[in-house]
Chimera marker file (.cmm) of the C-alpha trace (Angstrom):
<marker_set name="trace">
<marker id="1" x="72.929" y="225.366" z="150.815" r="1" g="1" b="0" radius="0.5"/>
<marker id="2" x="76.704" y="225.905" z="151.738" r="1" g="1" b="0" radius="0.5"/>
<marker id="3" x="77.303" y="229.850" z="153.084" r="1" g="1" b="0" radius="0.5"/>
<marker id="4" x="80.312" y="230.389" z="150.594" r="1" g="1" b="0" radius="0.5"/>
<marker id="5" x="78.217" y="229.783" z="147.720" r="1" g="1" b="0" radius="0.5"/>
<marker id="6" x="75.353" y="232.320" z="149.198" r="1" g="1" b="0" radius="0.5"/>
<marker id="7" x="78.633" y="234.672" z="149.451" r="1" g="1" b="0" radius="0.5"/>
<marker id="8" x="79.432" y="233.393" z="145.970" r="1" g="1" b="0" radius="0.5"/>
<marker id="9" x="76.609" y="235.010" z="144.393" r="1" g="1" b="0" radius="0.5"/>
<marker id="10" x="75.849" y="237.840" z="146.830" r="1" g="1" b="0" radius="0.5"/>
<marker id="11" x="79.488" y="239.710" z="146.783" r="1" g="1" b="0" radius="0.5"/>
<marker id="12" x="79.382" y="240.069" z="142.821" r="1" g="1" b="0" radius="0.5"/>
<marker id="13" x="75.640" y="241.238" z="143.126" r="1" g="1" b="0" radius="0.5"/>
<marker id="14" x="76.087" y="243.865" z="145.632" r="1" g="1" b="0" radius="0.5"/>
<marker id="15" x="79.588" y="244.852" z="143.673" r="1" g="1" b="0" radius="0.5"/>
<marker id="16" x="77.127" y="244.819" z="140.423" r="1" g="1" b="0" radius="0.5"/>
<marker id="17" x="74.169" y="247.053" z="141.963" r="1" g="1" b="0" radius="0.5"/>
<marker id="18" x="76.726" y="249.490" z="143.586" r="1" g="1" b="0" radius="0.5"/>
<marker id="19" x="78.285" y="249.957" z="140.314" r="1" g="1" b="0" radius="0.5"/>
<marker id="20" x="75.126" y="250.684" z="138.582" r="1" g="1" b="0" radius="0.5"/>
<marker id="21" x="73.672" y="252.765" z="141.264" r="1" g="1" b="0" radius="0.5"/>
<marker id="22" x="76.616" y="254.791" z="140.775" r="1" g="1" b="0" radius="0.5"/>
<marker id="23" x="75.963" y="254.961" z="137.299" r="1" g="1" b="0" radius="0.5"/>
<marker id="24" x="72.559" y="255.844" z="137.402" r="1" g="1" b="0" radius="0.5"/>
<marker id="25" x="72.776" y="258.494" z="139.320" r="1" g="1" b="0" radius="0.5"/>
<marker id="26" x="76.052" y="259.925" z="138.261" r="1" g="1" b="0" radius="0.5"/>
<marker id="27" x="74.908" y="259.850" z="134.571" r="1" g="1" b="0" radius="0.5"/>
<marker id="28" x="74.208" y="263.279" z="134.122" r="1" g="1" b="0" radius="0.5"/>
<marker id="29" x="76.833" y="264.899" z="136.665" r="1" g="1" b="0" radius="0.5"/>
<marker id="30" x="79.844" y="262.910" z="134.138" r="1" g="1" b="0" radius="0.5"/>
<marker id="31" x="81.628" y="264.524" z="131.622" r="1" g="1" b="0" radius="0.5"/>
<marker id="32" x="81.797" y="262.982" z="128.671" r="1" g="1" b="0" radius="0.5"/>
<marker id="33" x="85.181" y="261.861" z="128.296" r="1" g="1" b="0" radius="0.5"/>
<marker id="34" x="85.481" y="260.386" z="132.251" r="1" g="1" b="0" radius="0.5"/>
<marker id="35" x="81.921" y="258.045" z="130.535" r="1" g="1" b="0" radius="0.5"/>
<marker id="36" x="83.320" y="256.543" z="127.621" r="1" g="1" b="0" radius="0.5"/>
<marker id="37" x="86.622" y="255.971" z="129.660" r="1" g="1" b="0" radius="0.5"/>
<marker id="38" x="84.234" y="253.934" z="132.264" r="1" g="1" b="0" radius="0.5"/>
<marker id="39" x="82.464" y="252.025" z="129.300" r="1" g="1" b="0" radius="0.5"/>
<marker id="40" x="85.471" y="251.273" z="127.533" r="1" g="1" b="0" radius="0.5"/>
<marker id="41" x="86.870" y="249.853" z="130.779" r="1" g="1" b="0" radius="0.5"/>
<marker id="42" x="84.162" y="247.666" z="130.881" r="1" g="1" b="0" radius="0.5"/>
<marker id="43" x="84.136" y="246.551" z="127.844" r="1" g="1" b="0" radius="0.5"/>
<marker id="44" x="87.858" y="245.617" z="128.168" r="1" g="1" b="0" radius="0.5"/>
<marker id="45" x="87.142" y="243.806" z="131.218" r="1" g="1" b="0" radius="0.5"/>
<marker id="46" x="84.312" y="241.524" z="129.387" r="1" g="1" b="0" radius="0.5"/>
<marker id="47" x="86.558" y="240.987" z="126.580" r="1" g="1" b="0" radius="0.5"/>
<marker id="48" x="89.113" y="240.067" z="129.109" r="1" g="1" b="0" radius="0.5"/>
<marker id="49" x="86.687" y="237.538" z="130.579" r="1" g="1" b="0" radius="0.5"/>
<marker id="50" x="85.039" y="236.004" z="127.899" r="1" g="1" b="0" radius="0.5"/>
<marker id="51" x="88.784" y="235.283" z="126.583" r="1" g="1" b="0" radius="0.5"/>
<marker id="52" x="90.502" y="233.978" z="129.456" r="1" g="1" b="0" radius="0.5"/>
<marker id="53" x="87.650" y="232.287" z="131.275" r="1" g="1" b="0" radius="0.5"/>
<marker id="54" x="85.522" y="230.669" z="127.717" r="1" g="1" b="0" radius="0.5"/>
<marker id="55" x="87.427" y="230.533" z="124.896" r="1" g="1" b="0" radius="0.5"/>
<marker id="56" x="90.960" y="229.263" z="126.075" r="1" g="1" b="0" radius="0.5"/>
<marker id="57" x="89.909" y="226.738" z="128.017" r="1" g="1" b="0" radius="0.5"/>
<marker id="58" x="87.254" y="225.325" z="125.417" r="1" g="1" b="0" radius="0.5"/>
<marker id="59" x="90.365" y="225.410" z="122.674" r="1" g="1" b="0" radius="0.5"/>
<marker id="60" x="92.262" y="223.508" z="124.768" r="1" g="1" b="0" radius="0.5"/>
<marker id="61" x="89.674" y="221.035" z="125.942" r="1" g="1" b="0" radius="0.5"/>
<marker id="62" x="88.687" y="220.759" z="122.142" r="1" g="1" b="0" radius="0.5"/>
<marker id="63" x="92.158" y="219.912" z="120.823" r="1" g="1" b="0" radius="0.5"/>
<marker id="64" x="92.078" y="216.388" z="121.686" r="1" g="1" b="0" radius="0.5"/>
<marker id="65" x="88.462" y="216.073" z="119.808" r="1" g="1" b="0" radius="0.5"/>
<marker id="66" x="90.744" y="216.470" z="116.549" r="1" g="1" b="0" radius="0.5"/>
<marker id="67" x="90.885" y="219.207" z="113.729" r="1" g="1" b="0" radius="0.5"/>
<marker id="68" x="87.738" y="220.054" z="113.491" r="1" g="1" b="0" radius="0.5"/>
<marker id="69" x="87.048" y="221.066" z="116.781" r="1" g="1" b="0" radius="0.5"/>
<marker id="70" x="90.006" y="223.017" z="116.943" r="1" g="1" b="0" radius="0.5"/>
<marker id="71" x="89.197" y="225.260" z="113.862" r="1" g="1" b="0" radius="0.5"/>
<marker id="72" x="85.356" y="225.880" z="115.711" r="1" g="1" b="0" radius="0.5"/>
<marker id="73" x="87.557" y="227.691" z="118.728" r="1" g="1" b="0" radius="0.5"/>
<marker id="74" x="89.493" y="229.442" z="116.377" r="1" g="1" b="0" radius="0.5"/>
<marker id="75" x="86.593" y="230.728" z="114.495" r="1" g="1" b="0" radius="0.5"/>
<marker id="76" x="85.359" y="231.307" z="118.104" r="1" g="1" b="0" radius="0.5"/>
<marker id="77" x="87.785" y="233.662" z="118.419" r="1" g="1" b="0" radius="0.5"/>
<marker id="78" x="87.862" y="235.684" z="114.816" r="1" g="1" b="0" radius="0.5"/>
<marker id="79" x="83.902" y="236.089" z="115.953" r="1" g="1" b="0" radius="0.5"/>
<marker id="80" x="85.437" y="237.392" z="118.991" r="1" g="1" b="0" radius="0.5"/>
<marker id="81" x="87.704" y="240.029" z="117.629" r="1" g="1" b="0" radius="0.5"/>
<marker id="82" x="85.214" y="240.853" z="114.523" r="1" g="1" b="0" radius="0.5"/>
<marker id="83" x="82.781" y="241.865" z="117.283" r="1" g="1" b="0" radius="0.5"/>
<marker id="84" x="85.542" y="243.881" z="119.438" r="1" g="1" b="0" radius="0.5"/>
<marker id="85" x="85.895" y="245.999" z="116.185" r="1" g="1" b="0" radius="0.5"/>
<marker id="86" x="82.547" y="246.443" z="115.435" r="1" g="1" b="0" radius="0.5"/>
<marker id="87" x="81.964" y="247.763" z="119.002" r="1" g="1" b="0" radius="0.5"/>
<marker id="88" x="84.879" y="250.215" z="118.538" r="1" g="1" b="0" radius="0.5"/>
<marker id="89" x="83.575" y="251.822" z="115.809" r="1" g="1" b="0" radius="0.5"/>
<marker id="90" x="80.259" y="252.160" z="117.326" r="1" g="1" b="0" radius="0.5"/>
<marker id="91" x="81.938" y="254.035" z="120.615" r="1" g="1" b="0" radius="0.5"/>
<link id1="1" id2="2" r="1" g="1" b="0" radius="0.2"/>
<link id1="2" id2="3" r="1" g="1" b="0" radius="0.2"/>
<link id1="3" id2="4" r="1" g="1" b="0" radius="0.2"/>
<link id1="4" id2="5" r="1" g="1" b="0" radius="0.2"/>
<link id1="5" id2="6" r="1" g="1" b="0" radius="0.2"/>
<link id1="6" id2="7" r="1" g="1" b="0" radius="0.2"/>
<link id1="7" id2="8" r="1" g="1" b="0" radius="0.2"/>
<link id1="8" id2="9" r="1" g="1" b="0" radius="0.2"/>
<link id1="9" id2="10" r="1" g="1" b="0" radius="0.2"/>
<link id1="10" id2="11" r="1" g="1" b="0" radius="0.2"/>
<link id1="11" id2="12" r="1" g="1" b="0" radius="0.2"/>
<link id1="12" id2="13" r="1" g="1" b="0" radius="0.2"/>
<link id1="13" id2="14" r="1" g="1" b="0" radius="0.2"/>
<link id1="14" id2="15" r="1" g="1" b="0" radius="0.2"/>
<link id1="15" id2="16" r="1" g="1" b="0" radius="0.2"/>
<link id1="16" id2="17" r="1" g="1" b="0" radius="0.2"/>
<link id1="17" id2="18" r="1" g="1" b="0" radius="0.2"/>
<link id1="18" id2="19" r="1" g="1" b="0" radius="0.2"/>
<link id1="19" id2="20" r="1" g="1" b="0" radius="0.2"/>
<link id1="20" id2="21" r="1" g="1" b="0" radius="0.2"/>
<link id1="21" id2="22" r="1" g="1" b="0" radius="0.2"/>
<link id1="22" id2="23" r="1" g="1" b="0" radius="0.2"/>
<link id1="23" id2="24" r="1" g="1" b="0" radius="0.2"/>
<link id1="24" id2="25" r="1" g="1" b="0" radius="0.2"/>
<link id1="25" id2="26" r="1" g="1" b="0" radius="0.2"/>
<link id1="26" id2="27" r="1" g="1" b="0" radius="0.2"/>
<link id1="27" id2="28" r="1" g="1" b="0" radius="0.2"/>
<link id1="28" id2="29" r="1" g="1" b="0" radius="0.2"/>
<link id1="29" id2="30" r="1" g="1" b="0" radius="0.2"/>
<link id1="30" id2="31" r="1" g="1" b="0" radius="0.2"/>
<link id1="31" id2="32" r="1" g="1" b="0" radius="0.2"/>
<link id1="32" id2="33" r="1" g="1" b="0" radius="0.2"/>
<link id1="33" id2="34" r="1" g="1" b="0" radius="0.2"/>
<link id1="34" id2="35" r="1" g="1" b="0" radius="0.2"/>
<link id1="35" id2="36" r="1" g="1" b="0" radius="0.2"/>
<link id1="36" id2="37" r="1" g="1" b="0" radius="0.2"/>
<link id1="37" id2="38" r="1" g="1" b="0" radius="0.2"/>
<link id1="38" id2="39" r="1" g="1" b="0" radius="0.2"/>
<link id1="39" id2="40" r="1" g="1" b="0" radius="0.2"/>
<link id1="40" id2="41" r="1" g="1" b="0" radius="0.2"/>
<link id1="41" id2="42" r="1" g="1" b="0" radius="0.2"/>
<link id1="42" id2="43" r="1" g="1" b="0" radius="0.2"/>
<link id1="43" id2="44" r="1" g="1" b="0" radius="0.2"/>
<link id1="44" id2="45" r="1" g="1" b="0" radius="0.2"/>
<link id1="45" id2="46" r="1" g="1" b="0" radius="0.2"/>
<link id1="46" id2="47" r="1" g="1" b="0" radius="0.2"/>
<link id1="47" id2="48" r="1" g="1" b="0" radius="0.2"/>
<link id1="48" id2="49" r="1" g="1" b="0" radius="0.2"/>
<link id1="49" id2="50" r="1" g="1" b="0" radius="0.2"/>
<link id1="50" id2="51" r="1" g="1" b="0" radius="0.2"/>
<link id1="51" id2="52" r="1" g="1" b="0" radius="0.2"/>
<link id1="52" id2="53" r="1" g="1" b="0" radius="0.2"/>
<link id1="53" id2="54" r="1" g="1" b="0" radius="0.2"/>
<link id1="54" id2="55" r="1" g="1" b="0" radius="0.2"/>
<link id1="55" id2="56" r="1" g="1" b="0" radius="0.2"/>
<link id1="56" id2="57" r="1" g="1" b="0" radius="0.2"/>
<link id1="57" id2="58" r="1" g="1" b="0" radius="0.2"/>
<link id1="58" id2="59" r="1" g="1" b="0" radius="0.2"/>
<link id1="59" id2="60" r="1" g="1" b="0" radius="0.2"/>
<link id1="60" id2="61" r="1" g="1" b="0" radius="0.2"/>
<link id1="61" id2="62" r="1" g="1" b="0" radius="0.2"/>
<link id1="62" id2="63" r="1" g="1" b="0" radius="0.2"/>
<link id1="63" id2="64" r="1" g="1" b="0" radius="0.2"/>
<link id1="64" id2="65" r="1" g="1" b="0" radius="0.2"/>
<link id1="65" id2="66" r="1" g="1" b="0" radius="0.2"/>
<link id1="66" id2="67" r="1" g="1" b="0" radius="0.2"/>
<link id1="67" id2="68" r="1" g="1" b="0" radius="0.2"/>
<link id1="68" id2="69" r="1" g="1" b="0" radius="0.2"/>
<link id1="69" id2="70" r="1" g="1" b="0" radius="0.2"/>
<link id1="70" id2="71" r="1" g="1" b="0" radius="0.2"/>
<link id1="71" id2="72" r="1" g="1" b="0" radius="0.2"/>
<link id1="72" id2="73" r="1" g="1" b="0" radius="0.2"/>
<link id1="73" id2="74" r="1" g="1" b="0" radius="0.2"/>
<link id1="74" id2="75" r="1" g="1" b="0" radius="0.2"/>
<link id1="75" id2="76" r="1" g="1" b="0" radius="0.2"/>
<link id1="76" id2="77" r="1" g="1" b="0" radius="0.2"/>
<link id1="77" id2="78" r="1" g="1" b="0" radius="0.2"/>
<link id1="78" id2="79" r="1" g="1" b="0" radius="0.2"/>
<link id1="79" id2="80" r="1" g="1" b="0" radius="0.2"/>
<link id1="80" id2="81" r="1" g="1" b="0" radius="0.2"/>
<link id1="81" id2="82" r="1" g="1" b="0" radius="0.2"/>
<link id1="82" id2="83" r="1" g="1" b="0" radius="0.2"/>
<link id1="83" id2="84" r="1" g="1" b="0" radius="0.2"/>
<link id1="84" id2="85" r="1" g="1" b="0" radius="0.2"/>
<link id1="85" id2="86" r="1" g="1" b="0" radius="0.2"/>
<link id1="86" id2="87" r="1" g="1" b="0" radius="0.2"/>
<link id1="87" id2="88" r="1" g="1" b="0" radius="0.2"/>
<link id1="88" id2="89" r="1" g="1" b="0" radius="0.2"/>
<link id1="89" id2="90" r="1" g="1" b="0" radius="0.2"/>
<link id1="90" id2="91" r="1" g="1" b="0" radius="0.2"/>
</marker_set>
């Protein structure tokens, strides 16, 4: 196995268990307001990511498959935004 894909995996593990360390053990010591700051940060950032890195690039790769495929990525994204909403109103 090559050493940058061990580093690959391990950097956004160790940034992922330091972030919810600090989570877990901040949880009660947060007000609330600095919390749902944090979790709507995070929910902006995998909005972010599932946008940029999944569903541009599979529009784009689908628009020479014709029509068709090119109204699945748009629905794609409606699902996308429909979901976004719903999560707002639940925060």
């Amino acid at each position: 196995m090559r050493i940058e894909a061990v580093y690959g995996v391990l950097i956004p593990l160790l940034g992922t268990t330091l972030g919810a360390a600090c989570v877990f053990f901040m949880r009660k010591n947060m007000k609330d307001g600095i919390q749902r700051s944090l979790t709507g940060f995070a929910s902006g950032v995998m909005v972010a990511a599932s946008v940029w890195s999944l569903l541009i690039p599979s529009i784009e790769q689908s628009e020479s498959m014709g029509r068709f495929c090119v109204r699945a990525g748009t629905c794609r994204f409606y699902g996308l935004v429909c979901l976004f909403l719903a999560a707002a109103l639940i925060i």
